[in-house]
SEVEX-857191 format. One record per residue (C-alpha): residue in three letters; x, y, z. Coordinates in nm, 2 decimals, decimal comma. Each point is the difference from the previous one (the first is absolute). Layout:
  rest      px      py      pz
   ala       X       Y       Z
...
REM end
This chain:
  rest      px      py      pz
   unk    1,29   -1,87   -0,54
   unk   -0,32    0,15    0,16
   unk    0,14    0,35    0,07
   unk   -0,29    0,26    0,23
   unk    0,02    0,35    0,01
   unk   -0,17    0,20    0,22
   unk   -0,08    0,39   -0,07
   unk   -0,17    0,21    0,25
   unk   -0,08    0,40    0,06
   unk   -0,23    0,26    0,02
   unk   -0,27    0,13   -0,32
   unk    0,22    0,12   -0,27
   unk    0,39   -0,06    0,16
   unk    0,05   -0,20   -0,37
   unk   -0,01   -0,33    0,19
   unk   -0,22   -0,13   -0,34
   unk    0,22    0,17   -0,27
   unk    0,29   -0,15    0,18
   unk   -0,15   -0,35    0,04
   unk   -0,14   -0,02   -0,37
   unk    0,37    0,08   -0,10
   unk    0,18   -0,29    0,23
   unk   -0,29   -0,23   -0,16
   unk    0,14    0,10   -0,34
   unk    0,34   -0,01    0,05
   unk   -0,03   -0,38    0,17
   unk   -0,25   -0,16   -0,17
   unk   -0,21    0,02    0,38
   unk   -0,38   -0,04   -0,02
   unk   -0,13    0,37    0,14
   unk   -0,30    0,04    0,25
   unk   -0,11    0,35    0,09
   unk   -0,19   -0,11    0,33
   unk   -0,16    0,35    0,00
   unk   -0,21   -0,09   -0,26
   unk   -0,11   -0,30    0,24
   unk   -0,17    0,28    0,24
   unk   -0,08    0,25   -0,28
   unk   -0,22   -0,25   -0,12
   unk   -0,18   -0,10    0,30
   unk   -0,05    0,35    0,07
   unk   -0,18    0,04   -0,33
   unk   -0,21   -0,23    0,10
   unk   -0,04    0,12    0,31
   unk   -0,09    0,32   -0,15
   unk   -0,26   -0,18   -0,22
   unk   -0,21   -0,13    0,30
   unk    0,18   -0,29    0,06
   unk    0,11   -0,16    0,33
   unk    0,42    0,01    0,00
   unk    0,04   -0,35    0,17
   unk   -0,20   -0,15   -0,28
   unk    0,14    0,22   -0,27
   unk    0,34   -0,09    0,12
   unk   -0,07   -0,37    0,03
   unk   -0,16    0,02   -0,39
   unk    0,27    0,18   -0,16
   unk    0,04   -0,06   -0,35
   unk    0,27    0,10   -0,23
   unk   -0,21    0,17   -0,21
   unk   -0,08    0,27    0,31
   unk    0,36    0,08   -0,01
   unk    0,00    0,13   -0,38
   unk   -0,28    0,25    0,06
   unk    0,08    0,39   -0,10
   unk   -0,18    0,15    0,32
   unk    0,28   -0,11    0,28
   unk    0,22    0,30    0,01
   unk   -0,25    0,23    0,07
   unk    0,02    0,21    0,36
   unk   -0,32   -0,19    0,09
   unk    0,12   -0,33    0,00
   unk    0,35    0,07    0,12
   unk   -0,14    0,12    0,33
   unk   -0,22   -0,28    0,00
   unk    0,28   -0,24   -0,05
   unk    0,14    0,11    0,31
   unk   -0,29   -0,05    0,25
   unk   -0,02   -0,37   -0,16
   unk    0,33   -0,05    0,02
   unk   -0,05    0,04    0,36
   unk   -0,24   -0,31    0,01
   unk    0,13   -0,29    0,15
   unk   -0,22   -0,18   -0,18
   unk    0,07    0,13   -0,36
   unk    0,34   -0,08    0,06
   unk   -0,02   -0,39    0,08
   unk   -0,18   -0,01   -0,28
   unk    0,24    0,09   -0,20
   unk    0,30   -0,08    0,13
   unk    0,01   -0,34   -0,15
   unk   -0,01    0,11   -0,33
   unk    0,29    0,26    0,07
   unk    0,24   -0,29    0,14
   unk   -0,11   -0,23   -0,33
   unk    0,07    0,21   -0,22
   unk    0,36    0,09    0,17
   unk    0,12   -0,37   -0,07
   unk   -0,08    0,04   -0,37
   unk    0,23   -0,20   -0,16
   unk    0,33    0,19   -0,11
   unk   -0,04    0,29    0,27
   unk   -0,26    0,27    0,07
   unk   -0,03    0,37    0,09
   unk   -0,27    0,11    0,23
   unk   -0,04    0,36    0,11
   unk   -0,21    0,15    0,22
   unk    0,01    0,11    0,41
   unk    0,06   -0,32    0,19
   unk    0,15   -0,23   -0,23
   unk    0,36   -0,01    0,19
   unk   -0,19    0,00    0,34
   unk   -0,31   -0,23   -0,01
   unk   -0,04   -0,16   -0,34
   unk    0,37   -0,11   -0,08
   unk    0,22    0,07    0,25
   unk    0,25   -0,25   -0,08
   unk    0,05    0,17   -0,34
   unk    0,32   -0,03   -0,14
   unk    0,02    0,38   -0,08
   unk   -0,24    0,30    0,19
   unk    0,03    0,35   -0,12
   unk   -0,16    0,27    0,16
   unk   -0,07    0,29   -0,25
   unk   -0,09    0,34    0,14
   unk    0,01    0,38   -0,12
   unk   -0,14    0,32    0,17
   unk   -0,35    0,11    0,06
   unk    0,00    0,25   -0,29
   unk    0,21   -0,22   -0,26
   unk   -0,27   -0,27    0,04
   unk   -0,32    0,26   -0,03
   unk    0,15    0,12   -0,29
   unk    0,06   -0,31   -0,17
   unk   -0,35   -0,11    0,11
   unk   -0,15    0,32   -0,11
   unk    0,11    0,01   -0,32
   unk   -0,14   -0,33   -0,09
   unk   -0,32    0,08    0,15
   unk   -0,06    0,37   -0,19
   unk    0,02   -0,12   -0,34
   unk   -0,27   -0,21    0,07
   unk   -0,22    0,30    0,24
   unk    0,15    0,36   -0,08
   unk   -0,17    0,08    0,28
   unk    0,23   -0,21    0,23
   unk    0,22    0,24    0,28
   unk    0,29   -0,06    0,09
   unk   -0,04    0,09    0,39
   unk   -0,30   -0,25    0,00
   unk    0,23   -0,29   -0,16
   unk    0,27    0,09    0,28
   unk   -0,25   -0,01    0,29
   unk   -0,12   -0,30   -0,13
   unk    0,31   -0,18   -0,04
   unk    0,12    0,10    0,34
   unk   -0,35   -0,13    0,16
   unk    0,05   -0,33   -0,17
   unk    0,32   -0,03    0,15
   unk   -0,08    0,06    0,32
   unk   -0,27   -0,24   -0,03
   unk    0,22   -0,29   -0,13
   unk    0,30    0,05    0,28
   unk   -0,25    0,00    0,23
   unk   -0,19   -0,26   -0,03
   unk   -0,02   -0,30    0,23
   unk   -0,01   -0,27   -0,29
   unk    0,33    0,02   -0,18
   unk    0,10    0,39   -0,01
   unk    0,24    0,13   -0,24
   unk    0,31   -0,02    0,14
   unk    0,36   -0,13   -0,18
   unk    0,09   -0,35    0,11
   unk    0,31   -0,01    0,22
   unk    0,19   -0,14   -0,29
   unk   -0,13    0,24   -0,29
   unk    0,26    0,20   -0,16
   unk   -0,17    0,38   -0,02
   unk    0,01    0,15   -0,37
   unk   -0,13    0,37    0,02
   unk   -0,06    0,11   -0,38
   unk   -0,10    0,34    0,07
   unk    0,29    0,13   -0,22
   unk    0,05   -0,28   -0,18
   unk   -0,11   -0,06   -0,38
   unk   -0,15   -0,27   -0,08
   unk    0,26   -0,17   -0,14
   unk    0,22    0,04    0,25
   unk   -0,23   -0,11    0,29
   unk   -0,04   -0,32   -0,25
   unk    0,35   -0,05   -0,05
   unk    0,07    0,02    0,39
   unk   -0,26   -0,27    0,06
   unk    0,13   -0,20   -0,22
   unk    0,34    0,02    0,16
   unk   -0,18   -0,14    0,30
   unk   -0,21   -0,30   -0,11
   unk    0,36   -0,08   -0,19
   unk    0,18   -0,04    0,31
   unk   -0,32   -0,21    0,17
   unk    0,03   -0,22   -0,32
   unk    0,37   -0,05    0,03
   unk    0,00   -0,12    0,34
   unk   -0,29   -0,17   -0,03
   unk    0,21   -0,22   -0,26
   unk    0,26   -0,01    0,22
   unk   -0,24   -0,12    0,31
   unk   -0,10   -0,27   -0,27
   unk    0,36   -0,09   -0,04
   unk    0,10   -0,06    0,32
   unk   -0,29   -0,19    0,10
   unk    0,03   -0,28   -0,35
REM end
């Protein structure tokens, strides 16, 4: 049974913990799509052209260290806006979402534009200030200098810039169940996802069912 999961929100709503977790639990093959851009923007930021970088991807350009930085998230964003980036990689997002025995795919338009026929779309969110925190921690263990206001201005510019945009804008799919985490733990922003892609699977079965 090829099961597809789609997982979409905003920079640091848990939409990645919670995916990675539902990949676990099912046995699902897990693709943080984010990484797609993150990468491309690295290479962007290296001198490259973003069409070209996006049309060469390798896997090995997903596994560098240098792709959380502030730099390259707000790169990500203004490539993510390029119509042309993402045709180029839209093919390899809908491949890998018929991996054989299900897949998980998060990122901002994966209910919307590159699966919208997923059996199960979940929409994770959390306030402005949850998500800068979460974000900002990560990012001041590696730069002490890091502040906090300059993570939340950031965080709110990116999404202004992804809703916005003309080219597949961050936005829940009309289907998406909405998850906000904000004061959720971990586990129990896991465990209500799960809940969720169990009920998808179960009538998936029973779809099966009624159609042998």
């Amino acid at each position: 049974m090829n099961v597809i999961i789609a997982v979409d929100g905003p920079a640091a709503s848990g939409k990645g913990t919670i995916s990675r977790a539902i990949a676990a639990r099912f046995g699902f093959s897990h693709l943080d799509t984010g990484l797609l851009y993150r990468a491309v923007a690295r290479r962007a930021i290296d001198g490259e052209d973003p069409v070209a970088a996006a049309r060469t991807l390798k896997a090995g350009d997903l596994e560098r260290s240098d792709l959380r930085s502030v730099e390259v998230s707000r790169m990500a964003s203004r490539v993510a806006a390029d119509e042309c980036v993402r045709a180029a990689l839209v093919v390899f997002q809908r491949e890998f979402a018929h991996s054989d025995g299900g897949a998980v795919l998060d990122g901002r338009d994966i209910g919307t534009v590159i699966c919208p026929d997923a059996d199960c779309k979940i929409f994770v969110v959390a306030s402005d200030e949850v998500r800068a925190k979460r974000r900002y921690l990560e990012l001041v263990e590696k730069d002490p200098s890091t502040e906090f206001e300059t993570v939340l201005y950031d965080l709110r510019d990116r999404d202004a810039r992804d809703s916005r945009r003309a080219v597949a804008p961050l936005r829940p799919a009309p289907d998406a169940v909405l998850l906000d985490t904000s004061h959720l733990t971990v586990e129990e922003a896991s465990g209500r996802a799960v809940e969720l892609v169990d009920g998808a699977i179960a009538r998936n079965r029973s779809r099966q069912s009624g159609n042998s």
